[in-house]
C-alpha positions in Angstrom: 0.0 0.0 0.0 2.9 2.3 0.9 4.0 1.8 -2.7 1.1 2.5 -4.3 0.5 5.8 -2.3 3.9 7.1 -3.1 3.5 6.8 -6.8 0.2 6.9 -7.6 -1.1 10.1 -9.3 -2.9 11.8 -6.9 -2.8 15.6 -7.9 -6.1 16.2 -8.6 -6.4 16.2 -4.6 -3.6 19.0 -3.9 -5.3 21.0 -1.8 -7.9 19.3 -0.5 -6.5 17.0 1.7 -3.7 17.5 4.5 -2.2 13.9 3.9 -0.7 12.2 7.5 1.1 8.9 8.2 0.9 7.9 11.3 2.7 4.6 13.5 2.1 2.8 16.3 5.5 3.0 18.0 5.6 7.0 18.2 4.6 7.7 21.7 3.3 10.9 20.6 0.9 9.4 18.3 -0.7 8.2 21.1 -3.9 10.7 21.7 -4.8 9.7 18.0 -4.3 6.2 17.9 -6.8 6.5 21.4 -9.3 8.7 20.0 -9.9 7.0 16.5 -9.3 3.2 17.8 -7.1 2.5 15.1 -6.2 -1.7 15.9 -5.1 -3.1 12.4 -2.8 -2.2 9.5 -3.4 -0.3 7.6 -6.3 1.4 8.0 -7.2 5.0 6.3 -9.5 8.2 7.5 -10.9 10.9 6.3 -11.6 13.4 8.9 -13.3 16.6 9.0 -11.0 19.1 10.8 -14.4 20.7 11.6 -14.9 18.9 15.3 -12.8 15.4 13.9 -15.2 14.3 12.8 -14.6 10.6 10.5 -16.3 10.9 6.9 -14.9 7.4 5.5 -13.1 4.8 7.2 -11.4 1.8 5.1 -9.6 -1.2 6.4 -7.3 -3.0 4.8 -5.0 -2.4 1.3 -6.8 -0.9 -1.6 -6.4 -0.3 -5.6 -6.0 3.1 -6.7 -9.4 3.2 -7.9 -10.9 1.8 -4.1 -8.2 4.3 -2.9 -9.9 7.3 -5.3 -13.5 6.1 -4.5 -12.7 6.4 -0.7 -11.4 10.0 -1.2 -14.6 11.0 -3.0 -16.7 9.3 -0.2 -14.5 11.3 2.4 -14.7 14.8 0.4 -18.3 14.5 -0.2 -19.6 13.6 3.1 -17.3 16.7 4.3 -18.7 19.3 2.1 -22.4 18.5 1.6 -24.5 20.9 2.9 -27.3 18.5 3.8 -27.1 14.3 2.9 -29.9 11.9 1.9 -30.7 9.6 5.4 -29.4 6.5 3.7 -25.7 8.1 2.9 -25.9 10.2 6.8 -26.0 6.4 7.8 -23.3 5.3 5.9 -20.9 7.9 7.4 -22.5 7.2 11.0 -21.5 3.7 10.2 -17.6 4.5 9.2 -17.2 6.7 12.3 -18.3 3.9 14.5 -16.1 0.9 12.5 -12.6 1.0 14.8 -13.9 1.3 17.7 -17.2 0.2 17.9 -17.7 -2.0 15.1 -21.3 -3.5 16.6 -22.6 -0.5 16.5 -21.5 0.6 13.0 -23.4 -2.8 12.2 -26.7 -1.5 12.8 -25.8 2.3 10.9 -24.5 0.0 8.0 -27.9 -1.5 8.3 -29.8 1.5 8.6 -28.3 2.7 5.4 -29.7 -0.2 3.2 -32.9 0.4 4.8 -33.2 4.0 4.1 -31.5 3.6 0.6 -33.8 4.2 -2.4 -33.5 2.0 -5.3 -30.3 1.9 -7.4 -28.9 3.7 -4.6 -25.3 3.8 -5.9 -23.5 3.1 -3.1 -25.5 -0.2 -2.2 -22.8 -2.7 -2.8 -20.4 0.1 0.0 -22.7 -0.2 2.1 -22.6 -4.5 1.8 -19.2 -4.5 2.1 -19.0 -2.6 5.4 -21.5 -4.6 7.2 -19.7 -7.5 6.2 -16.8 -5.9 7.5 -18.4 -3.9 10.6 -19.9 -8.0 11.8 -16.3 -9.6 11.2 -14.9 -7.4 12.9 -17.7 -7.5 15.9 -16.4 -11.3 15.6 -20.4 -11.8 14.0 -19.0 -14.9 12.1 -22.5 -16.6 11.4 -24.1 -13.3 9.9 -20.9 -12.1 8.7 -20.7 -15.3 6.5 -24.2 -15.6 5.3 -24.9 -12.2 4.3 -21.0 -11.9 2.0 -22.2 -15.5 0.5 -25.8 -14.0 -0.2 -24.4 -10.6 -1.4 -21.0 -10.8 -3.3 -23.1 -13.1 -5.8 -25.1 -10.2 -7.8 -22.2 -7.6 -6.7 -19.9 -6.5 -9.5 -16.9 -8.3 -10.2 -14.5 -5.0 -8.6 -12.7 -4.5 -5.8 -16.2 -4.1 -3.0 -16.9 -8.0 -4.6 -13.7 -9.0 -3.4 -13.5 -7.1 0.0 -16.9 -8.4 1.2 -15.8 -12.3 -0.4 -12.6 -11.5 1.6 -14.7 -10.8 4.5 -16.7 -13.8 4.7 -14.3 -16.1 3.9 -12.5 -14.5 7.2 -15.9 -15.3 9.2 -16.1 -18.9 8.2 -12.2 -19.5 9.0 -12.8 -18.2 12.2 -15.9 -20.6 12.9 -16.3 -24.5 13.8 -16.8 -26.4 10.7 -20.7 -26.0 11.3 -23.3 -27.0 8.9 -24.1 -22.9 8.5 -20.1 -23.0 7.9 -20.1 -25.7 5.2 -23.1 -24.2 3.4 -21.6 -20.7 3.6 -18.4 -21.8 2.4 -19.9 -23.7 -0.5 -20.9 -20.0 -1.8 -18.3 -18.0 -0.6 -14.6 -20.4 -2.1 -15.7 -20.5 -5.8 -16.3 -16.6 -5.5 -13.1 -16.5 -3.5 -11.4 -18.5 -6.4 -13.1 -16.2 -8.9 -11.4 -13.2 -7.2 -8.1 -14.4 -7.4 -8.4 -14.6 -11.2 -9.8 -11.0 -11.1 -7.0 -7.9 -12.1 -8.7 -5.6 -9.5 -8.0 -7.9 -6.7 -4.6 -6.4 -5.1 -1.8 -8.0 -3.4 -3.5 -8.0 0.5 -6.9 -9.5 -0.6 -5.1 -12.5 -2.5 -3.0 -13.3 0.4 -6.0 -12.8 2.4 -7.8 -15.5 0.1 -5.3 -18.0 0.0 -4.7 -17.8 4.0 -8.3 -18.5 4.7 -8.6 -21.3 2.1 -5.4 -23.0 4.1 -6.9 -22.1 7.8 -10.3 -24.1 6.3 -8.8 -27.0 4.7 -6.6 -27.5 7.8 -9.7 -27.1 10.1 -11.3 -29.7 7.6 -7.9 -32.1 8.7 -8.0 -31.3 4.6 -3.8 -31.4 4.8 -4.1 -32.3 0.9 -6.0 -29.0 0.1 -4.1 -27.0 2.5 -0.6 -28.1 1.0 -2.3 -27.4 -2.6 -3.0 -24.0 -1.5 -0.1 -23.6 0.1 2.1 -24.6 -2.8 0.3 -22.3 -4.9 0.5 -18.9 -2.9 4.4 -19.3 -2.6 5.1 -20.4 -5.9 3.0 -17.0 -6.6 5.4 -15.0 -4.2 8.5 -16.0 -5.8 7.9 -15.5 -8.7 7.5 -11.5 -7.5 10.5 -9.9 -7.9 10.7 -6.8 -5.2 11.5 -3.5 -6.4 11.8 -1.7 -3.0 12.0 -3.0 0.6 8.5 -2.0 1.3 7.2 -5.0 -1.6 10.1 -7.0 -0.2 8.6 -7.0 3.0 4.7 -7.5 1.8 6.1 -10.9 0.5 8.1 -11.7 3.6 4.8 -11.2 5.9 2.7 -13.5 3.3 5.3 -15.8 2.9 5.4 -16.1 7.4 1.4 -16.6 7.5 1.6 -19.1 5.0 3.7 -21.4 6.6 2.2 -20.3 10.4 -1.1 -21.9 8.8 0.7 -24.9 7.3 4.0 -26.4 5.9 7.4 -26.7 6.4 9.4 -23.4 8.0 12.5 -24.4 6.3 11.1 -23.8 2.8 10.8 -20.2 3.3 14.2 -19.3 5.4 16.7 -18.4 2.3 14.2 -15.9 1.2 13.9 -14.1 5.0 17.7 -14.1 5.1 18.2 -13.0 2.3 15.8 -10.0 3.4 17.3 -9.3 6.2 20.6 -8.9 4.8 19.4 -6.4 1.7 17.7 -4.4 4.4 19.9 -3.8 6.9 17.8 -1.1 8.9 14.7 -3.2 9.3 14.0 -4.7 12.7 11.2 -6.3 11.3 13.2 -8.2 8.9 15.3 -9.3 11.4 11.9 -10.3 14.1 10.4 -12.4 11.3 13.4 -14.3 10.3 13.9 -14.7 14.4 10.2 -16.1 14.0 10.9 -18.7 11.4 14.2 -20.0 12.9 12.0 -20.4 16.0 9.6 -22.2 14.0 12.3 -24.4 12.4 13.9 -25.4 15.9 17.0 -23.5 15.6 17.0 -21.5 18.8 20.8 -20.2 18.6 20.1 -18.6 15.3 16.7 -17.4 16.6 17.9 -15.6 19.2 21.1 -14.0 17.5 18.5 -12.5 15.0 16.3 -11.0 17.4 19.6 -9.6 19.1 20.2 -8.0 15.5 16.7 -6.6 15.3 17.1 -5.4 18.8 19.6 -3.1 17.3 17.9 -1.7 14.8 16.0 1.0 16.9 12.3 -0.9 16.9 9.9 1.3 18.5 8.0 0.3 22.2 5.8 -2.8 20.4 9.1 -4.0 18.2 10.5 -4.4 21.1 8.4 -5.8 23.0 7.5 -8.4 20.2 11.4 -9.6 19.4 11.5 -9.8 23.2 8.4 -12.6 23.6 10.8 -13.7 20.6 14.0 -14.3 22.3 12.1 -15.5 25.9 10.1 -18.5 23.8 13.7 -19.6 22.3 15.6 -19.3 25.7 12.5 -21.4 27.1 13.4 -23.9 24.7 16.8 -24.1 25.2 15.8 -24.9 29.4 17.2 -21.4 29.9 14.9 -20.0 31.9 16.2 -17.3 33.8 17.1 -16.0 30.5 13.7 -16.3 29.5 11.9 -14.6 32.0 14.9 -11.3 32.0 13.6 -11.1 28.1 10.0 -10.8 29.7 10.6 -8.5 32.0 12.4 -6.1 29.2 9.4 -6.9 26.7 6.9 -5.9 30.0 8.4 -2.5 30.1 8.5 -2.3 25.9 5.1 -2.6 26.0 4.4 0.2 29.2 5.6 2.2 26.7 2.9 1.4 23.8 1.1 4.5 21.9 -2.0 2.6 20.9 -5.0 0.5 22.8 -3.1 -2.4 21.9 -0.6 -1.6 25.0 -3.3 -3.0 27.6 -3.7 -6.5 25.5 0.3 -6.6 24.9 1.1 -6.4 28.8 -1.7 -8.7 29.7 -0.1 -11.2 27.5 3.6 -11.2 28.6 2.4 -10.9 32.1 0.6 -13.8 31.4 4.0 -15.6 29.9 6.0 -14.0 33.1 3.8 -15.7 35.5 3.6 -19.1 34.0 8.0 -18.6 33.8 7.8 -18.2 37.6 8.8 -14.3 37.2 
């Protein structure tokens, strides 16, 4: 995504929009991350400076056309002097998505209620109650309405968001006959979208990681390896032009084999990413990952002690720290382990965003079952 911002035309906005990038490790960026409930990667806002107020909220990677829509959506609901009920609830619903995603549910809803016929932005609407009930973890209605929807949707980029989305919902669910039926719909559509030019790099990684999490859920270790096979294969054949695609395929290539396979087949290609980007901790914390996946503690520490110095923020630290604990652990070192705690506890103290409480619960959890 950070590629396509940086060289997609955008200039017919100059002057409309005061453009602002914001991470979670800046301490500073804390009273924003708080206020607007910001909790996944990327997500985009359009907010009215007038009383911050939220105009259009988007989740997730887009095309440059999704990205162009969403800046329309944002501008308009900004400057309209009055709205239609149906597109007021649409913009109620995208200022409630981060932070209180049930809610935005029932504005989402709202919106398809009041919306007249060949309302235009009907399928926007879909896709962010799909989205709004995933994320309210809404699996069963968040499943049957994307597999009773994205069928008479257009084939663009709101077809494979809301595909994307229900496919999500039914990984996260019991294989449950509602499950299995929804699923039925939902993985030709999701194969459909992976043959679709619109659908961008996040949403086919996206596709391929919930087809492996169902086929493994489905002890389907055939299907899973088939998909597997198939989403690498489609990686390296990628080649990077900048560190910020280089790392895109080092995240998908991580998830793929956390779901399923073999942590070996994907360590040449993290090395070598670690070494051609010599100022990214996080190359360094997900090679340290994979060698702790593969069994090879020695090495999985020294990388963490590498991405250590790189200058991660508050949650890299923290993060490479649980790293480097979970490989002394399995060396039997445990005084070791729990010192690398006790540094990752005070990382996290130190978190700008609402994702500090659930990081200190966790390695306070991992402290007390070390004894610390």
């Amino acid at each position: 995504m950070k590629d396509l911002l940086e060289h997609a035309d955008l200039s017919r906005y100059a002057g409309q929009f005061v453009w602002l990038e914001l991470n979670y490790d800046t301490p500073g960026n804390r009273p924003f991350m708080t206020q607007f409930g910001a909790m996944a990667t990327p997500t985009f806002y359009v907010i009215d400076p007038q009383g911050e107020r939220v105009t259009a909220t988007q989740t997730g990677a887009m095309s440059l056309t999704e990205l162009q829509q969403f800046l329309e959506r944002g501008r308009s609901a900004m400057l309209a002097k009055s709205q239609t009920p149906a597109d007021a609830a649409l913009v109620r619903g995208d200022g409630l998505l981060t932070e209180h995603p049930a809610d935005a549910v029932k504005a989402y809803q709202d919106a398809l209620h009041l919306a007249p016929a060949g309302w235009p932005r009907h399928d926007l609407a879909v896709a962010s109650e799909v989205q709004a009930l995933q994320d309210s973890n809404q699996l069963e209605p968040c499943a049957d309405l994307a597999a009773s929807e994205a069928a008479h949707m257009k084939r663009d980029d709101l077809f494979t968001r809301t595909v994307v989305a229900g496919m999500w919902c039914v990984a996260g669910a019991d294989p449950t006959p509602w499950a299995n039926a929804d699923l039925a719909k939902l993985q030709p559509m999701a194969e459909e979208a992976l043959k679709l030019p619109t659908t961008v790099r996040d949403h086919r990684d996206a596709i391929y990681r919930t087809l492996m999490n169902i086929s493994v859920a489905r002890n389907d270790k055939t299907a899973a390896g088939k998909w597997g096979d198939r989403w690498l294969a489609e990686l390296d054949a990628i080649k990077p032009t900048n560190d910020d695609q280089r790392s895109a395929l080092d995240i998908a290539r991580v998830e793929n084999i956390q779901v399923y396979g073999d942590a070996e087949r994907i360590l040449p290609a993290l090395r070598d990413s670690e070494r051609l980007m010599p100022n990214s901790y996080i190359a360094s914390l997900r090679l340290a990952q994979v060698e702790l996946d593969a069994e090879h503690y020695d090495e999985a520490i020294a990388a963490c002690n590498r991405g250590l110095a790189r200058n991660p923020g508050a949650s890299g630290r923290a993060w490479i720290l649980q790293i480097k604990a979970s490989a002394f652990t399995m060396e039997g070192k445990s005084v070791e382990a729990r010192e690398a705690l006790q540094k990752a506890l005070e990382a996290a103290q130190e978190i700008p965003t609402n994702m500090r409480n659930m990081t200190i619960e966790n390695i306070s959890k991992k402290l007390k079952a070390a004894g610390g």
